[in-house]
Structures are given as structure tokens and as C-alpha cells.
N, C-alpha and C positions, 0 to 999 in steps of 0.2 A: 763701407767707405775705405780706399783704400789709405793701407797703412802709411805707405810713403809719400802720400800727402798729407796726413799728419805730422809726420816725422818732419819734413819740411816747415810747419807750423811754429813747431818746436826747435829749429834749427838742429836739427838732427839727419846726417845721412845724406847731403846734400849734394847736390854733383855744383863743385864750385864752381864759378863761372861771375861778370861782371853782374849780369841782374840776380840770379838764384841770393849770392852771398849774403850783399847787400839787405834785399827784401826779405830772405828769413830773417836776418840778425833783428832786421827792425821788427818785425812781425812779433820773435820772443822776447826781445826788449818789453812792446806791448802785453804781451804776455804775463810778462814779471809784473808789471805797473799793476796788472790788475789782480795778485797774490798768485796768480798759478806756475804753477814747476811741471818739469817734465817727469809726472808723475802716473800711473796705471787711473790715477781718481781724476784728476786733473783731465787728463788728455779727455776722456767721460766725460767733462762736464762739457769740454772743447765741444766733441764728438754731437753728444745731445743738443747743444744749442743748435749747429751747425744742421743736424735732422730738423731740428723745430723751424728755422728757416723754411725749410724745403715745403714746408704743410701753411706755411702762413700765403694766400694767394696772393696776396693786394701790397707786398715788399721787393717787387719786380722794379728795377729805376732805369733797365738799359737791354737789350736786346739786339746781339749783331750777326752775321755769318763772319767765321775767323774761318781764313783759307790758308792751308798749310801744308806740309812733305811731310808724309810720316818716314819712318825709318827705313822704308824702302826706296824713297825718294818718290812715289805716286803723291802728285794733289790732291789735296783731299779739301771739305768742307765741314766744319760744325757748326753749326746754333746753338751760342749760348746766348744766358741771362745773367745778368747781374742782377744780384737782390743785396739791399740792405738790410743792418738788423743790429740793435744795440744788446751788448752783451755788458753785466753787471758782474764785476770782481767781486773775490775774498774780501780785497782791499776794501772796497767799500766806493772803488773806482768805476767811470766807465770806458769803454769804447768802440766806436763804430767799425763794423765788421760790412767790408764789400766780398763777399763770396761768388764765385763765377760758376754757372751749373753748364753743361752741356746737356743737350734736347738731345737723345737719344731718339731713336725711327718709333719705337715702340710709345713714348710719351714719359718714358720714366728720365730721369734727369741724372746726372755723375756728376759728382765733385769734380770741378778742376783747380781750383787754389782760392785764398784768401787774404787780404788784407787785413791789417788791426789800425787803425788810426785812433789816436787820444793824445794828452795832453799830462 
């Protein structure tokens, strides 16, 4: 997984911008609520939910082609998925995690970011 979408998770390292700022703050706001820090164990636990996601089949809620310019400026296309998945805090809190995978040609899937919604 890459790192720098971790780091984004954690509000870390961000290329600031009107949606990035915004959507990490909230993300480790989330974060905090449910006892974790930007921490080596922490991010681990992050990390490990996030892989267990990935093996659960039947957490799939959304499925679209995203058409985009990579940095060369060619269009391009991905297939991702949205999957849901409740993640249980320190705290003793919870909150729902929408995670977005890209379908890769081969069938293996990439992180592309996630949200934390809770209460």
C-alpha cells in the first residue's frame, strides 16, 4: 500500500488544495474520534483493516469507470470499486470506512483513498 496514501489518511504530507485539505482534516479528525494517532502501530492497524477489506468479497456497494489526464495529459480510464467496511476504535467507537480500489488489468486491486464517516 502506498505510503502517501496513508499519510493523506493521517493528514500528513498533503499537496494542499480545496478538496485534499479539507477531506484529510476530516478523515483524522475521524481518526482521533476512534483513539488512533499518527502512530508506526496505529497506521498498522489502519493499514490491516484496510488489506482485510480487500479479501472480504460481498463489501462491494459501487462500481464505476473514472476517466482522467494523467500527468502527461493522455486520457486515460480506471475501474474502481467502492467497498464498505466498519472499523472499531481504541475508543471503544466506530466508523464507516468507504475505501476506493482500482481493478488493475491483471485482477489485483490498488488503494486509491478513503473516507471515515462517524458521529
Amino acid at each position: 500500500m502506498d505510503k502517501r496514501k496513508i499519510d493523506y489518511l493521517f493528514n500528513q504530507n498533503i499537496a494542499s488544495d480545496a478538496h485534499n485539505t479539507p477531506r484529510a482534516a476530516s478523515n483524522f479528525q475521524q481518526i482521533q474520534r476512534l483513539g488512533f494517532w499518527n502512530t508506526s502501530e496505529d497506521r498498522e492497524i489502519i493499514i490491516d483493516h484496510l488489506q482485510q477489506v480487500m479479501q472480504t468479497p460481498n463489501n462491494i456497494t459501487q462500481e464505476f469507470t473514472k476517466t482522467f489526464r494523467d500527468r502527461t495529459g493522455i486520457v486515460k480510464e480506471a475501474k474502481i470499486e467502492v467497498r464498505e467496511s466498519l472499523l472499531a476504535g481504541r475508543s471503544g467507537k466506530f466508523a464507516k470506512v468507504k475505501s476506493s480500489w482500482e481493478i488493475m488489468t491483471d485482477g489485483t486491486r490498488r488503494f486509491v483513498s478513503a473516507e471515515f464517516y462517524g458521529s
